[in-house]
N, C-alpha and C positions, 0 to 999 in steps of 0.2 A: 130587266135590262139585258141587252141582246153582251155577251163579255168578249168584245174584237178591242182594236188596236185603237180607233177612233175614240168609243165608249169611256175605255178609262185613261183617257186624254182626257176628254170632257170631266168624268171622276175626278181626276188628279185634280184640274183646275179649281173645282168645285170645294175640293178639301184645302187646297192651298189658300183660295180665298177667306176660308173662315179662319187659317192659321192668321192670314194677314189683319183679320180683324181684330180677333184675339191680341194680336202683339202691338197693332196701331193703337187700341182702346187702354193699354195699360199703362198707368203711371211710373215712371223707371223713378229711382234718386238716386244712384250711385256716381251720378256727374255730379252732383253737386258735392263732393267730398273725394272723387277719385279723379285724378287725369287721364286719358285713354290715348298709350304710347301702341303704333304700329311694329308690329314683330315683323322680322323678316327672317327669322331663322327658328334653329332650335331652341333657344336658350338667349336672351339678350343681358350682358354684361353691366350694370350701373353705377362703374366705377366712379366718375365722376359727383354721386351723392355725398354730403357733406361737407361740398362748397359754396357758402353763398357769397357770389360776386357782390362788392361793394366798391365804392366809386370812394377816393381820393383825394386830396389836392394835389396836383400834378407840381412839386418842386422837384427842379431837377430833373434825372434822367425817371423812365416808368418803374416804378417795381413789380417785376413780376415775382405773379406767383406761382410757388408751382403744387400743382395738385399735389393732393395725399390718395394715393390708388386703394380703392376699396375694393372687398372681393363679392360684391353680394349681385346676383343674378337672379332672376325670373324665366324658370324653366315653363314653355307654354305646354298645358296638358288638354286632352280629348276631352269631349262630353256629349253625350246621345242619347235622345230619348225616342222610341220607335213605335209605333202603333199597328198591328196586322189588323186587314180588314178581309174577311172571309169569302171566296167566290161566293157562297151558294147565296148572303147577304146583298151580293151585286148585282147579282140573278133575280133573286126574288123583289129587287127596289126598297131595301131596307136599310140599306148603306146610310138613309139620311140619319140616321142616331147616332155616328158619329161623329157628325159636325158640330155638336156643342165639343167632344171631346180635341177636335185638333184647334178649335178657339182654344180650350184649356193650354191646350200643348203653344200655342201662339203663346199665351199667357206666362207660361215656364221658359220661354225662350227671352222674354223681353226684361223678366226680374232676374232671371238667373245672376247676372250681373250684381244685383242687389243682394244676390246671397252670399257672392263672393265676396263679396267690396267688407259689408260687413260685419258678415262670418270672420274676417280680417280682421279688423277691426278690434271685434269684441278676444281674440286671440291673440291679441298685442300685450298681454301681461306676459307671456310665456313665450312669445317667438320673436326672434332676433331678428334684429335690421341692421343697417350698413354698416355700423361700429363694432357689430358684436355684442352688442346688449340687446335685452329686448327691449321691444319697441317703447313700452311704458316702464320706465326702470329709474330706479334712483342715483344711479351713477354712471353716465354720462360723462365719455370724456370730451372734457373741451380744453383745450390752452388758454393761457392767458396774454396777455399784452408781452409781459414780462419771461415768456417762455414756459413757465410752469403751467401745470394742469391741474382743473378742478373736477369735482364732480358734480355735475347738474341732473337733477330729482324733473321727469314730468308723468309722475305719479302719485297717487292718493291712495295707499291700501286700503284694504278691508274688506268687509263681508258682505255687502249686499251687492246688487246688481248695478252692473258699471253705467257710470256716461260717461260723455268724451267734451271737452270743447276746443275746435278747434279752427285753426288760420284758413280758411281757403282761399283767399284774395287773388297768389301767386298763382303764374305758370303753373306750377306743378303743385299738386294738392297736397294732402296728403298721402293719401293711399295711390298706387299707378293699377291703372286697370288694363291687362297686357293682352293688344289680341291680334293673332297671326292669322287667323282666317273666321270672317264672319258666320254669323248664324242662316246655316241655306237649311231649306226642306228638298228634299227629294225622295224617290219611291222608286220600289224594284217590281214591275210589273210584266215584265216580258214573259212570254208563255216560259222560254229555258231556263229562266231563274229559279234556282234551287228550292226555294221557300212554293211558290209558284206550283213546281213541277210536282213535290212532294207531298204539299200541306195544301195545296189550294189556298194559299193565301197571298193579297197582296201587299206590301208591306211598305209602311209612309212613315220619315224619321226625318230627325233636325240635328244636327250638329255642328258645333265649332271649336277652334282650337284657341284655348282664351288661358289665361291665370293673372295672380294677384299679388302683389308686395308692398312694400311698403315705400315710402317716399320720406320725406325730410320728420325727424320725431320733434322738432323741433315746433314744428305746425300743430303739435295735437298734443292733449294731456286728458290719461287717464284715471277716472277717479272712481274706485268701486267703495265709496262709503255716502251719505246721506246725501241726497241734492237739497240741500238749503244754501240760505243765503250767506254763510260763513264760510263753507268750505267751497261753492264758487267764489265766489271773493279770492280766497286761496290760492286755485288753480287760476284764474284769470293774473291773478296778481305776478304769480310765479313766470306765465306764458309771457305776460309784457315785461318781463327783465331779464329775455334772453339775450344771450351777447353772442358774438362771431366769434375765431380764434383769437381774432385784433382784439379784444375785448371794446368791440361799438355795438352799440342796441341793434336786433338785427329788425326792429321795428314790426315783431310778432302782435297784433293784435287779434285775439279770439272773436271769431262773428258768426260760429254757428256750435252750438249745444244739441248733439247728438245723445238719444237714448233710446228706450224700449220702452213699450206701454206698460211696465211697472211703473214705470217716472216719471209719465206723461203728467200728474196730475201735480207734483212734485216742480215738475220744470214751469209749470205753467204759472205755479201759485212764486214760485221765483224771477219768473224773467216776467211773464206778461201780466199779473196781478198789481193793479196800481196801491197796494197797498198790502202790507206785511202785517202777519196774525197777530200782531202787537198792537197794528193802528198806526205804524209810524207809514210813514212813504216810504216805495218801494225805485231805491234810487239805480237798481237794475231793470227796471222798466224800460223793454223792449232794447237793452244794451249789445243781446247777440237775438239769432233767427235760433228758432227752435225748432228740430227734425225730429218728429218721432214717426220707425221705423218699425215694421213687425219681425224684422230680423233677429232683435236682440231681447234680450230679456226686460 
């Protein structure tokens, strides 16, 4: 191939299409467990987390309320993955072996999400959310009707590999999936471009300006000890008697069981097996959706 301005036009398109295959053919699941809020700056503020609006009988004049300001933010961070593709490869009409590779790269651009969302996730034992606790922690403040404060538990210790199960019904999920500028491909091909000028090379990348945090802990309970049917039981039981500050149900129902193909076989023989290693009926039968993820363990 003749290397002018037209050529690696045509090049460029060539390699963007198979990115757009690669990203169109891939299954994403991080929407179904994260909400995805638009950034418009450096850094977005979430103070208002840890309100859940509930509805009243209206005696009398309204009572308002007034927020409690939280300090917790989602700083948006860079990500880039770049590919050089060599004149003398352009030249010679060899460039097409790269096309399975910027499918790959379509392929990283469309889970990426999936890495963060749950990469999160499984890091919710150790990293704080809007209260100041971590996200799966046993002490939880919440008030009470009567003004005093309790502490509420949406964790399960232990040792082995975590799952999660959690509310996504709401507005806002669990986890917020934060992004200030979406995922583009472009290419530095100009004869003056440095890379170009220097290296004979021409150079095709992907980047966006994206991160992750967490949303209401109230939605999610994490449990790093056996997935049997006693200790979901447990965490299901614990998620449907969450209360508001007012101490009223805040009407948490669990409807999705998140894990890692450790547990796949674990979750399945729990929620979707019509029948328990005992013989008895399996009255968790199809109670929540099951997601298994290759993110996690």
């Amino acid at each position: 191939m003749i290397v002018n301005s037209a050529n690696l036009q045509v090049l460029f398109t060539g390699f963007k299409a198979a990115f757009n295959t690669g990203f169109r053919d891939t299954p994403a699941y991080w929407e179904k467990v994260a909400t995805m809020v638009t950034s418009t700056t450096t850094l977005e503020k979430y103070a208002w987390l840890g309100q859940f609006p509930r509805l009243r009988e209206w005696l009398g004049d309204r009572v308002i309320k007034i927020l409690e300001a939280h300090d917790y933010t989602i700083k948006n961070k860079d990500f880039e993955s770049t590919i050089a593709v060599g004149r003398n490869e352009i030249e010679d009409d060899t460039y097409g072996i790269y096309n399975p590779m910027f499918q790959e790269m379509g392929f990283a651009a469309k889970t990426h999400p999936d890495e963060l969302v749950f990469g999160l996730l499984a890091l919710g034992f150790a990293s704080l959310c809007y209260d100041g606790q971590y996200y799966f922690d046993s002490d939880h403040p919440v008030r009470n009707s009567d003004g005093t404060t309790s502490s509420v538990t949406n964790v399960i210790t232990g040792s082995k590999n975590p799952w999660f199960l959690l509310d996504t019904r709401r507005p806002l999920k669990p986890i917020i999936f934060q992004k200030r500028r979406e995922y583009q491909f472009t290419a530095m091909t100009r004869p003056e471009d440095e890379s170009v000028f220097m290296r004979k090379e021409y150079r095709y990348g992907i980047d966006a300006r994206v991160n992750v945090g967490f949303g209401f802990w109230q939605q999610a309970f994490g449990v790093q000890d056996d997935l049997v049917p006693a200790t979901f039981n447990e965490a299901y039981d614990r998620m449907s008697a969450f209360k508001s500050d007012e101490g009223r149900p805040l009407g948490i129902l669990p409807n999705l069981l998140v894990c890692g193909p450790s547990n796949r076989e674990y979750a399945n023989e729990c929620i979707k097996a019509e029948r328990l290693a005992n013989g008895a009926s399996n009255t968790n039968r199809d109670l929540v959706d099951v997601l298994v993820v290759p993110w996690l363990q």
